[in-house]
C-alpha positions, 0 to 999 in steps of 0.5 A, spaced: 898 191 751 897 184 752 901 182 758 898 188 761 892 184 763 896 180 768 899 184 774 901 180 781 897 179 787 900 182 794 894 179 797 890 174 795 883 176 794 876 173 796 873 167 792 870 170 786 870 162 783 861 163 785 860 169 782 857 170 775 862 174 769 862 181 770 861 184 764 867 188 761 865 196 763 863 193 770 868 196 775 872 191 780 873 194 788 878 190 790 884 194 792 889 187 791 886 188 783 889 196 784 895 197 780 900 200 785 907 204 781 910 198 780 905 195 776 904 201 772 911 201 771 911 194 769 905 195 765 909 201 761 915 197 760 912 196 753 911 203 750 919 204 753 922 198 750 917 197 744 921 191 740 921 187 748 916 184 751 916 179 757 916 172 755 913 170 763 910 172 768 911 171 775 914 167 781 914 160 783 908 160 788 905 167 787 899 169 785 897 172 778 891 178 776 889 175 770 884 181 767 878 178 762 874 183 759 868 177 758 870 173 764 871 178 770 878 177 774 881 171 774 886 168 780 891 165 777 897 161 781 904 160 779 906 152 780 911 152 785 916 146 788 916 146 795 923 149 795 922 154 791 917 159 795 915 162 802 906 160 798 909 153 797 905 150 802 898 153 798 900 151 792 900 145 793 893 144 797 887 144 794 882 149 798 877 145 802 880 138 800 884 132 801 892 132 799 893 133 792 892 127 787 899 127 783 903 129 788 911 131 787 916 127 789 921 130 794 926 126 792 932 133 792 936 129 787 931 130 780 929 138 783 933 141 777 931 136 771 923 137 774 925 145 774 928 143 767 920 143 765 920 150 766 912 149 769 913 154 775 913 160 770 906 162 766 909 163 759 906 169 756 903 164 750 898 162 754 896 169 754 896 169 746 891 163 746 887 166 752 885 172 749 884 168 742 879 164 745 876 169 749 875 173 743 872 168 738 867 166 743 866 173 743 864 173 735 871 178 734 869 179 726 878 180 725 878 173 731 879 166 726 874 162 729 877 156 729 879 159 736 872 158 738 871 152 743 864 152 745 862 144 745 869 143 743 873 137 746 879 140 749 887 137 751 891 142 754 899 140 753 905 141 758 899 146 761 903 149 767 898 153 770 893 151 766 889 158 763 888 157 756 884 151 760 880 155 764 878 160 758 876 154 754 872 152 758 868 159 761 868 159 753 863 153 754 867 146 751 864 141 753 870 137 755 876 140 758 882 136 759 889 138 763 895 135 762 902 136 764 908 132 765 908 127 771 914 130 775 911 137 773 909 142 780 903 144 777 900 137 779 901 137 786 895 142 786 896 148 783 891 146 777 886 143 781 887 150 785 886 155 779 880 152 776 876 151 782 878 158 784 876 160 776 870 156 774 863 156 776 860 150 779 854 152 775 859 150 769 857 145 764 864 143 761 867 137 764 874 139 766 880 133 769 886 132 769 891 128 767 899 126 768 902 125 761 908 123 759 908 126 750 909 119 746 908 115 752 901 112 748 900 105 748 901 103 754 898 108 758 890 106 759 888 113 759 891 115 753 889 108 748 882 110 752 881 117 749 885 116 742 882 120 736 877 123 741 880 131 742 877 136 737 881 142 740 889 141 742 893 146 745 901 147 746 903 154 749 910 155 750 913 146 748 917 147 743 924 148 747 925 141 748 929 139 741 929 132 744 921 131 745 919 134 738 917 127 736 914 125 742 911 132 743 907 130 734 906 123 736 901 126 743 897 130 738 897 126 732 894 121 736 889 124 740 886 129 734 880 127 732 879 126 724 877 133 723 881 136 730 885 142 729 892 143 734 894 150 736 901 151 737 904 158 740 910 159 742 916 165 743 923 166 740 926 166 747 930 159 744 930 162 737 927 161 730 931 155 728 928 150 732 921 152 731 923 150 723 926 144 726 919 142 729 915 144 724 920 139 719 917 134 724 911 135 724 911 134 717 915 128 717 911 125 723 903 126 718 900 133 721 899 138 716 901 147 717 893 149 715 895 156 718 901 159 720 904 166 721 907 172 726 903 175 732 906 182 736 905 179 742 905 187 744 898 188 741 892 186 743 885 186 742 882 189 749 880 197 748 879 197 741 886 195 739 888 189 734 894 185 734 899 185 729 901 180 725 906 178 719 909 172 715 912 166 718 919 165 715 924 160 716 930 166 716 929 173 717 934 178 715 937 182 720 933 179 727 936 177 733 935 176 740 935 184 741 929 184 736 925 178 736 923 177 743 916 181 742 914 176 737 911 169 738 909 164 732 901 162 732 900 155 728 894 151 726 896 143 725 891 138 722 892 131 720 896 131 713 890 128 707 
């Protein structure tokens, strides 16, 4: 099962961030990494409930066990608001460093349209394009390997805790950039803790972070100074925003290189009809669907498994709340000809 790779953390581990990857047979001797019966429960969940499957994972604050059969474990921080959580102040402070670069305003008027962002969470999106990166980099004969993302130039969008960013870049990108929204908790620290924590310091890919507000462009310098330059986009979980689906295209159709590809995931928690109504958008605005279907989000590819899939439809007779949660849409957009 896939969200069987991520456990919670009761302790937080020693800094592996130096250590090379371990290979997928090594064994792990951390007793934090040890599932304890409500991890195993959690875990099972799955198999007792076989048309569920958690839509997020974790605590504002909490720290997450992200198991990779090609990068060993990683240590993964759940945004927090400070607020939110007892672990708020190590959230928000970049080990061995000064104050955080982007830091939240503390103004208690703009908490809930801030939470609204729903960055405090890690969506298990994230995990479909983690593992689908991990995989193609590991030459999956059943993985598309437009998933491949070595000497890839990578923007992450409405990134949260950012994992498909660490997974690109340990599957050597040669560019990794990390966005989320300005008001997001994630940049108060939280991004720049995960990737120092998961990224060698021997690591060739060139990681930043920015604050990006979607269809925000050209006033903003970074955005006019890196137009037409990302060959991989990447959108886990940003659809539930009707509002912001034209924002949301306009960002990627101006980034994407000529010939870049954006990868969209997102879950049926919201339902489907607003997933047709951006892919409408997406049309309309100049992206094209080059590749669309469904993913079983209770199917993985670790230990000799193989996720499962289906056609993308519109309309699914007989699908409600109590049967589509298990599945998630994975699409691939390029420019329209």
């Amino acid at each position: 099962m896939l969200s069987s790779r991520l456990r919670p953390l009761h302790t937080l581990p020693p800094d592996l961030s130096t250590e090379k990857p371990r290979d997928a047979d090594d064994n792990d001797n951390n007793d934090d990494a040890s599932a304890d019966a409500e991890d195993l429960f959690t875990a099972f969940l799955p198999h007792l409930f076989p048309n569920d499957a958690p839509q997020f994972h974790g605590d504002p604050g909490q720290y997450l066990l992200y198991t990779s059969p090609r990068y060993g474990n990683l240590t993964i921080q759940v945004p927090s608001y400070p607020e939110q959580s007892g672990n708020a102040s190590s959230a928000t402070q970049d080990p061995g460093s000064e104050a955080p670069a982007f830091p939240i305003e503390s103004d208690s008027s703009q908490l809930e349209k801030r939470r609204t962002l729903f960055a405090h969470i890690l969506w298990s999106s994230g995990l479909v394009v983690a593992e689908a990166v991990e995989n193609a980099h590991a030459a999956h004969e059943h993985v598309d390997p437009m998933w491949k993302m070595e000497g890839e130039k990578v923007l992450e969008l409405g990134a949260g805790a950012a994992l498909p960013s660490i997974v690109s870049a340990l599957a050597g990108a040669s560019e990794v950039t990390i966005t989320d929204h300005p008001s997001s908790p994630a940049l108060s620290g939280t991004i720049v803790w995960n990737m120092k924590r998961n990224i060698p310091a021997t690591n060739a890919c060139a990681v930043s972070i920015q604050p990006h507000e979607w269809g925000v462009l050209s006033s903003n310098s970074w955005a006019v100074a890196n137009k037409g330059h990302f060959t991989r986009i990447i959108a886990a979980d940003c659809l539930w925003m009707r509002s912001q689906h034209e924002n949301l295209v306009r960002t990627m159709k101006w980034f994407l290189a000529p010939e870049g590809r954006v990868w969209v995931v997102a879950g049926f928690h919201t339902g489907r009809a607003i997933l047709v109504e951006f892919l409408k958008v997406v049309s309309e605005m100049g992206l094209a669907v080059e590749v669309i279907y469904e993913r079983d989000q209770n199917t993985s590819y670790a230990e000799g498994g193989h996720e499962v899939r289906r056609d993308w439809v519109e309309v699914r007779d007989g699908e409600g709340p109590e049967n589509r949660m298990r599945w998630c849409v994975v699409a691939r957009l390029k420019h329209a000809s």
